[in-house]
N, C-alpha and C positions, 0 to 999 in steps of 0.2 A: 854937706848932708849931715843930719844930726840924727848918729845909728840910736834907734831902738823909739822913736816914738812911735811906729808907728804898731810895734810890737806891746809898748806900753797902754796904747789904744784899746787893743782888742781886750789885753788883761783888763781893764776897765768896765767893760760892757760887760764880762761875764762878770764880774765879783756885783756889778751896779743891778744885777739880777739876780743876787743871791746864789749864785751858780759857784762851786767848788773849785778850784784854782789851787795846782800842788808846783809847785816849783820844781823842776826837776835835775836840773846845771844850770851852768851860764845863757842867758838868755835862749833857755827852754823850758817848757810849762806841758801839765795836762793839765786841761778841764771838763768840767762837766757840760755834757750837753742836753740843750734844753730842752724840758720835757723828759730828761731820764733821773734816775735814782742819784744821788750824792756819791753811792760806790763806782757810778760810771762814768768815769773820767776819759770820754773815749775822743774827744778833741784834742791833737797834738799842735805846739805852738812854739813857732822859732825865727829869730830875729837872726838874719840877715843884713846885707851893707844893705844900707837905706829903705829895706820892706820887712815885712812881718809875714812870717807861710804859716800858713793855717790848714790843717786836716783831719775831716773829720773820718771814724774810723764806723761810724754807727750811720745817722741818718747823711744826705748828700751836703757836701762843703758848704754850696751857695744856699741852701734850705737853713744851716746853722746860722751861715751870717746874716741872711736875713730875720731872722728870730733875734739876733743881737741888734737887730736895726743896723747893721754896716752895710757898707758897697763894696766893690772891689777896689774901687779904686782911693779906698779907705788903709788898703793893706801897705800901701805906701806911706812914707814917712813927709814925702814932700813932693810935688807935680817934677819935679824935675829927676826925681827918682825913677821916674819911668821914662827917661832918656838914655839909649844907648851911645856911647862914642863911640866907635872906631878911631883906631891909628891913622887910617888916612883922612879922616875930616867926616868920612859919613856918619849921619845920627839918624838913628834909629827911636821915633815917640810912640809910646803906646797911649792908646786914650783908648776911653771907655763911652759907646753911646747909650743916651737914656735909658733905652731896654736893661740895659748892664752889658751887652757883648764886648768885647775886646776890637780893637782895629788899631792898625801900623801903618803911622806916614812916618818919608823917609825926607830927610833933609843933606843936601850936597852931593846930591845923584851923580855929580859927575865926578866923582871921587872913585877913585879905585876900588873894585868889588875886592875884600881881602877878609880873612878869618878876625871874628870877635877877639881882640886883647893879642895883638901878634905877635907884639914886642914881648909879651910873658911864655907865648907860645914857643916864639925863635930859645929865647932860653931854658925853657926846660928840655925844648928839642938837643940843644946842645949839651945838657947836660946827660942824656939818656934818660928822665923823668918819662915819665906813664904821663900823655892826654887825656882828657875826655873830650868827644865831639859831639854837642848836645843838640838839641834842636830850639833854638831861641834861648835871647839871652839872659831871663828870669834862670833858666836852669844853669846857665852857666855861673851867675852868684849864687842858687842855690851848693854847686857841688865845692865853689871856693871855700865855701862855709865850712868843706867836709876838709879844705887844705891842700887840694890838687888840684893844679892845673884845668881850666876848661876852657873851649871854646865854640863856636858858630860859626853856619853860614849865615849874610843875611837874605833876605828876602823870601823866606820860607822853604819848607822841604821839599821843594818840587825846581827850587833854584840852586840844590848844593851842588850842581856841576861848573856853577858861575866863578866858582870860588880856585884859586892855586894852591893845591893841599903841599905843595913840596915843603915848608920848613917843620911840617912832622917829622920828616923822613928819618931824623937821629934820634926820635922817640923812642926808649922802651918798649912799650906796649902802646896802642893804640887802643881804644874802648868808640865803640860810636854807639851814642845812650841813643834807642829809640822811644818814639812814642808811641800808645798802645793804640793806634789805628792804623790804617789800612796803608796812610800815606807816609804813615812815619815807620813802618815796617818795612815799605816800599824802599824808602831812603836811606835806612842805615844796610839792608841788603847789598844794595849795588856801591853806596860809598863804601863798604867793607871790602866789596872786593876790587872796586878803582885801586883801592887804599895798596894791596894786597900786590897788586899789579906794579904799582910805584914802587914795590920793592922794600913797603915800610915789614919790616922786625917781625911784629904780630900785628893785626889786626880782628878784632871782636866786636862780636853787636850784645848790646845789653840791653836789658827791659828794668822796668823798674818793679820793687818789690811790692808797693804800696801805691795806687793811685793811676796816673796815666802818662806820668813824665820824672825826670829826674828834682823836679822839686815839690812835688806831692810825696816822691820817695825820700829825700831826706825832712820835709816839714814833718811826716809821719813817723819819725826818729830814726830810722834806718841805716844804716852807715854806707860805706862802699862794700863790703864784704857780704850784704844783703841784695845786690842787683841779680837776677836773673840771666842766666847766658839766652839768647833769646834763639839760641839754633835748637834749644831743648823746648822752647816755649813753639814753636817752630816745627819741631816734629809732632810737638804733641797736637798741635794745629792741623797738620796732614793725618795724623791718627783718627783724631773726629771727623774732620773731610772723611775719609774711608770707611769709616765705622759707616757716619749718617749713609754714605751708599751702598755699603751692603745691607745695615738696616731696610733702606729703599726698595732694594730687591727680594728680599726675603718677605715683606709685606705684598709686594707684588704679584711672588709667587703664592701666596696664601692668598690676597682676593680672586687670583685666577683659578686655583682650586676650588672655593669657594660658590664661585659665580660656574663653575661645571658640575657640583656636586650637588645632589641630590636636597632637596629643602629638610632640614632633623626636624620628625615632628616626635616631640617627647611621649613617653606613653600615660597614659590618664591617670590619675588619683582616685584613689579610692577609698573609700569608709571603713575605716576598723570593724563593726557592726556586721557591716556585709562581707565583708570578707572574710570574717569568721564565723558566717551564716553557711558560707558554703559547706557541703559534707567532706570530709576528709576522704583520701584515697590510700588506699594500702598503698604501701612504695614498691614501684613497680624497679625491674631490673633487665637490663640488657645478658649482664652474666650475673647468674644468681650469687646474691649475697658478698660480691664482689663491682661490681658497674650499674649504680644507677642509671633507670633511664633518662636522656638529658644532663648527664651528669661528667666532671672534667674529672681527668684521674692524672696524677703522676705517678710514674714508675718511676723512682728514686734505686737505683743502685750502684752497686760498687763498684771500684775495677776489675773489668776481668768477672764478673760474677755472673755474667748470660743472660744479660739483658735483652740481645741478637734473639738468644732460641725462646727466652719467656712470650717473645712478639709476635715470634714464629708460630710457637703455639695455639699464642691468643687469635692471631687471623687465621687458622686452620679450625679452631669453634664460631670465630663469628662468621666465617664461609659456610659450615657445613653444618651447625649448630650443634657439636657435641658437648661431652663435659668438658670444662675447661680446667686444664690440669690435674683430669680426672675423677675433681670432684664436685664440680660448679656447671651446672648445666645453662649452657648461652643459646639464647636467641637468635637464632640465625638472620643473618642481615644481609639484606639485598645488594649492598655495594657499600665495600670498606678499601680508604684511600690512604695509603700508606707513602710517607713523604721522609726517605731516609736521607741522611746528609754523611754515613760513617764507612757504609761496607762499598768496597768496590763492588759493580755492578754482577760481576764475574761470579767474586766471592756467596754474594746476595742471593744469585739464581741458585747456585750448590746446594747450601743451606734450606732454602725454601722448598727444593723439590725433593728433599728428603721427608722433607712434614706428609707429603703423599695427602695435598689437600684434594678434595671429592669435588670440590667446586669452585675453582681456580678461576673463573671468569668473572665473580663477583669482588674479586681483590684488581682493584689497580692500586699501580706505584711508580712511584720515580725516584730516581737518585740525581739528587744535589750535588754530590761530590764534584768538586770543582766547579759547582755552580750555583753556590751560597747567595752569591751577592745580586741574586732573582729573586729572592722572597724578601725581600725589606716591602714587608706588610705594612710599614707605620706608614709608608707613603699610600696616602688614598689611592691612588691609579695604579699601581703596582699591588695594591688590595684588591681592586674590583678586578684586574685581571685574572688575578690566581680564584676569587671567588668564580670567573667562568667560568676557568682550567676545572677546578676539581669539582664544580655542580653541586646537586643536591646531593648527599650521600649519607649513609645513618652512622656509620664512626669512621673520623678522620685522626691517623698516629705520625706523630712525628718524635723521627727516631733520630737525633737527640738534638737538645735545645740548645747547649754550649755552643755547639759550630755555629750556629745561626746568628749569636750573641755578636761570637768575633768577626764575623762577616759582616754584621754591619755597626762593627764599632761600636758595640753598648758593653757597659761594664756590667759582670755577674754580679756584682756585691749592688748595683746602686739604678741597672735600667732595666733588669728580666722585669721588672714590674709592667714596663712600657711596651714591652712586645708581646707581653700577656695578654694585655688591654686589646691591644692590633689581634692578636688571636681570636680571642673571643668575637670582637668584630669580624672578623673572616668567616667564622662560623655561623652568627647571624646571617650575612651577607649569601652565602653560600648554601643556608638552611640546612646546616651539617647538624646531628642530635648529639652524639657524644664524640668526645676527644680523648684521645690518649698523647701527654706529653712524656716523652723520656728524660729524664736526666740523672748526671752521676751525683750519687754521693762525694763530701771530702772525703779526704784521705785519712782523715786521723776521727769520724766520726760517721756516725749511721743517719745522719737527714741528710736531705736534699741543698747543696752547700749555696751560697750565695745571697741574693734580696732574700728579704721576708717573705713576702710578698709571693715566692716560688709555692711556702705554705699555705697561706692564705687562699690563691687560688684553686687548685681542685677542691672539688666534693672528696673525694676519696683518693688518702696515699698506698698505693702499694711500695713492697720493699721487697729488693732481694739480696743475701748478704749470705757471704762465705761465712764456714766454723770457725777457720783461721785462714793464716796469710798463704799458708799451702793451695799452687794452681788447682789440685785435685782434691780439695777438703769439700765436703758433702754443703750444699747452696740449702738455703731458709727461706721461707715465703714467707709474709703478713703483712696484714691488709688495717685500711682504718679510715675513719672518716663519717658521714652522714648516713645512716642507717647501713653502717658495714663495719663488722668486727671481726678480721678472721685471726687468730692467735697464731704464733709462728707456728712452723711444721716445716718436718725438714724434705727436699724434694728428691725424687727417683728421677734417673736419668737414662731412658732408654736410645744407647749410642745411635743405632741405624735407620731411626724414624725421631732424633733427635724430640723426641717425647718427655714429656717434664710429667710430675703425679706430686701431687700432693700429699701427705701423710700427717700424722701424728707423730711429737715427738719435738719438742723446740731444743733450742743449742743449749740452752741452762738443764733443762732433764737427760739430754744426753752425757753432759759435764756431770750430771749428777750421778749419773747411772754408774760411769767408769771412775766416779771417788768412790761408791760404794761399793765395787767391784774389788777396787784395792785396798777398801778395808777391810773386806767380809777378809781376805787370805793373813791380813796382819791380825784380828780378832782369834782366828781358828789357831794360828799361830801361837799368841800369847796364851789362849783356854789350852791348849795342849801341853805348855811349858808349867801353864799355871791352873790345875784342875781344881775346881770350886770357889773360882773367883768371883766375888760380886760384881754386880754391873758397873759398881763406881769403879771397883779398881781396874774394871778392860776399860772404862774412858779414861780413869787416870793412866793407864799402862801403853794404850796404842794410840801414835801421834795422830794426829789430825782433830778435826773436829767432832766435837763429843753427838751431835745431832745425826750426822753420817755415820760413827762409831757406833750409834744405836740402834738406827736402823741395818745397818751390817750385820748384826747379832741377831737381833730380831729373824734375819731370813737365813742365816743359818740354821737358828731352832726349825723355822719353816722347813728347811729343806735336809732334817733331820742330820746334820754333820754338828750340830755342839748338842746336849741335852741340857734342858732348864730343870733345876728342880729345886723342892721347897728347904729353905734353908734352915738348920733348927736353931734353938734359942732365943731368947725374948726378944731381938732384935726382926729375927724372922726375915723375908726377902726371899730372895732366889740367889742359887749359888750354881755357875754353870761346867758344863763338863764334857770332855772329848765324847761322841758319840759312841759305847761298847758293842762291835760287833756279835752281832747276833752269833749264840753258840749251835754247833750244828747238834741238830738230833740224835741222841744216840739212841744206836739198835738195840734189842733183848736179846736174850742165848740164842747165839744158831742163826741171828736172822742178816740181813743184809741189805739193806739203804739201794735205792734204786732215783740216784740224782735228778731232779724234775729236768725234762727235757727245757733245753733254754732258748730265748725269745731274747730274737735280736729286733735293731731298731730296721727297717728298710733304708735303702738308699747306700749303706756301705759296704757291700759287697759281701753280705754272711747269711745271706739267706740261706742258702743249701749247705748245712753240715749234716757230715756221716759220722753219726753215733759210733764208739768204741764198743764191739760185740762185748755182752758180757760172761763167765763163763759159768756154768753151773758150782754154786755151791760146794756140793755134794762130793764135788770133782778133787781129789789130795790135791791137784796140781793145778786148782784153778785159776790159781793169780800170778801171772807172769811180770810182775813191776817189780820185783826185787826186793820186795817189802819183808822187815825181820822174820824172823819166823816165828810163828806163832802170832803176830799184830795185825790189827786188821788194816787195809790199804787205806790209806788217804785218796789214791787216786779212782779208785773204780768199788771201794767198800767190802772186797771179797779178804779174806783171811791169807798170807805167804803160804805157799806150796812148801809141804815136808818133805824130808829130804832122807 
């Protein structure tokens, strides 16, 4: 055999085409293949004992060589190169018919079925060398070429039990290359674990990196250290198996939903023009200036801040139609459907029958607790049934939306969007008019924590939030949204009818209130230490902020305890000063002050005082206080009795 013509061949066709040709080692090449760019060298090419392996990495191998004008049986060096011997006299010829396919006649059939090369086999066995056990004998000169050991059955993959595998047995490692179908998968499986069973060391099945056998895998440049363990190629085969059937199933159960649900007929389109021909409508409200009608609201609050009694509240006006919160008059509604998932049932009724609603029969409800995982609304049938359950009704509240999330495994930060959706649908379905969703605030923030999308939905957020982190610090209401603005205000809490009221009064004006409380006493302080100070020097003089420090003065002048007055010299201003009590009246000769009787505030107990009798003048002995003699009394204004 004369190695490398037929290697030299192929180089040929491609350069005799002008096709790029890079040399890359000994009797290895990329070239260009045909029809691609000069940079795509994507044909790999490697001389072998007596054949040429060619692989192409772009379009298909036999699609290249025929573009070169070769045949297969061109990849050979010489017709006899496609003759297998055997050790024991069998030969193995490959020929190729016209079509181009492959076919194998066998010569000295009555030769002992034995492994391709045995006498190489028996010695590496002996030495402890690694086999390869490949499938035909082209791959087993392919993997010689990589310098290890290979061998065969003959008479194909479906015949390797033909074969006496014992002179592996002193082998290293054992490798059986298979081929990437069904039959050559088949074969190195069960010869792996024959193998396994003999008792051989290790045995492994291997795939090829490149192509569909161990000499597409090394024509393609690949070494040994590039084959594939094929029990990975293997699982990932049962992975897909199992995917495509649950895939299967999952399609299934969505045309079977499909083919039971209702046909979606989208709703119509309409003309910009006419739609804005129509006359507008004042916005109407369920609770004034707080709940659109048809409108989604969240209740966004914090922990611990009374969300339970705001709820409370609110289905005690929409049953009976009062003001809400005292100060928002609601429209009473015929049937409001309350769907809690927090308070035990126990706790629920306690609470509820303290609100002393007037119309108790138009509220139903239910408790979820412990039975979350009955509202998974994203499932259409588990929708249409709860749209039975709860009917028509004009506001449906669910109190609160977190449990509901974790019940059925949707993440706050990335699926409230998706049960929003199922909501909303519920509500269609059920011809519910408005909804109230509950949910908490974070913890380190005042919105509603999680998706966007939590925002996005309602028409209108309400909030309820503590002063501070104290259980007992006074709760803040405000509201926002689509024609609703209500500014914070801080709420009254009446304990025994669990009554909330609305007010005036946000947490930033009461913070305000109590710094100017504590400045107005530091400003009287320093004007008293420092009488006729200007206004610059009480801001430069008392800490805090000069804006609060001014209005603190300000309402002390107000409330007569500092006096403003005009400063003299060319600079001019105002220079302030402790308040001078008023000096008392004095009498003329002879006379005697009769103290204005005094008015007290009601409420602390001083309503009824008895005047001190007073004594006549006239009288030597008429002032019994002890007062000098001769001086008139401080206490009752009569003159000390002589003596």
């Amino acid at each position: 055999m004369t190695a490398g013509i037929a290697y030299q061949r192929v180089l040929d066709k491609f350069r005799d085409q002008g096709l790029k040709v890079m040399e890359t080692g000994r009797d290895t090449a990329s070239a260009q293949a045909p029809g691609h760019s000069a940079k795509d060298l994507s044909v790999s090419l490697k001389a072998v004992d007596g054949k040429a392996l060619v692989y192409s990495h772009s379009d298909p191998t036999d699609v290249v060589m025929a573009a070169l004008g070769l045949k297969m049986a061109d990849l050979w060096d010489t017709p006899r190169d496609r003759e297998y011997h055997y050790d024991s006299g069998r030969t193995v010829i490959r020929q190729y018919t016209a079509d181009g396919k492959k076919d194998f006649r066998q010569q000295h059939t009555d030769r002992p079925v034995e492994l391709f090369k045995l006498a190489k086999v028996r010695q590496a066995s002996a030495a402890g060398s690694d086999i390869y056990i490949c499938e035909g004998e082209e791959d087993v000169r392919a993997l010689e070429a990589l310098g290890v050991t290979a061998t065969t059955n003959p008479m194909g993959a479906k015949n390797w039990d033909k074969v006496d595998y014992s002179p592996v047995l002193g082998a290293g490692n054992v490798y059986v290359v298979a081929d990437r179908d069904e039959a050559g998968a088949a074969r190195a499986r069960d010869l792996a674990e024959h193998l396994r069973q003999m008792g051989v060391r290790y045995a492994g099945t291997l795939l090829s990196r490149t192509g569909n056998d161990a000499a597409d895998h090394v024509a393609s440049g690949h070494g040994l250290d590039a084959f594939v363990n094929s029990a990975t190629i293997e699982h990932e085969q049962n992975v897909e198996r199992e995917l495509a059937r649950l895939r299967a199933q999952q399609d299934a159960r969505k045309r079977l939903a499909d083919e039971a649900a209702p046909p979606t007929i989208p709703p119509p389109l309409r003309r910009l023009d006419e739609f804005l021909a129509e006359p507008d409508e004042d916005a109407e409200y369920r609770v004034e200036g707080l709940m659109p009608t048809g409108g989604n609201v969240i209740v966004a609050a914090q922990f611990k801040a009374g969300k339970s009694t705001l709820i409370g509240n609110l289905l005690g006006s929409l049953a009976d139609g009062g003001d809400f919160l005292g100060q928002f008059p609601a429209n009473a509604a015929g049937r409001v459907v309350l769907i809690d998932d927090e308070l035990d049932p126990r706790t629920m009724r306690r609470w509820l029958r303290d609100h002393t609603i007037d119309h108790p029969e138009r509220v139903e409800l239910v408790s979820l607790r412990g039975h979350l995982s009955t509202f998974n609304i994203l499932d259409p049938a588990t929708r249409a049934a709860w749209a039975d359950v709860i009917g028509a009704c004009d506001v449906l509240i669910l109190d609160c939306l977190r449990p509901v999330l974790d019940a059925l495994g949707l993440d706050e930060n990335k699926d409230a969007g998706r049960f929003l959706v199922a909501f909303d649908a519920l509500k269609a379905e059920a011809q519910i008019d408005e909804a109230v969703v509950v949910h908490h605030m974070g913890h380190s923030g005042e919105r509603s924590r999680g998706d966007s999308r939590i925002l996005d939905w309602p028409d209108v957020s309400w909030r309820i939030v503590r002063e501070n982190d104290e259980p007992s610090s006074p709760r803040y209401f405000s509201a926002f949204g689509r024609d609703v603005e209500v500014k914070e205000g801080r709420l009254s809490y009446d304990h025994p009818t669990r009554a909330l009221t609305y007010g005036e009064g946000s947490r930033k004006e009461a913070r305000d209130f109590e710094a100017v409380d504590e400045a107005k006493a530091a400003v009287l302080t320093f004007v008293t230490a420092n009488p006729g100070s200007s206004g610059e020097q009480i801001q430069a003089g008392v800490p805090g902020g000069k804006q609060v420090t001014r209005v603190a003065r300000d309402a002390l002048v107000a409330e007569g305890r500092v006096e403003k007055r005009n400063r003299a010299g060319k600079g001019g201003g105002f220079a302030y000063f402790p308040s001078t009590p008023p000096t008392p009246p004095q009498p003329s000769q002879g006379e005697v002050l009769t103290p204005p009787t005094p008015v007290y505030k009601t409420g602390l107990g001083l309503e009824v005082v008895e005047s001190e009798p007073r004594q006549d003048k006239t009288d030597p002995g008429y002032c019994t206080h002890g007062t000098t003699l001769g001086a008139r009394c401080t206490k009752c204004g009569g003159r000390a009795a002589t003596s």
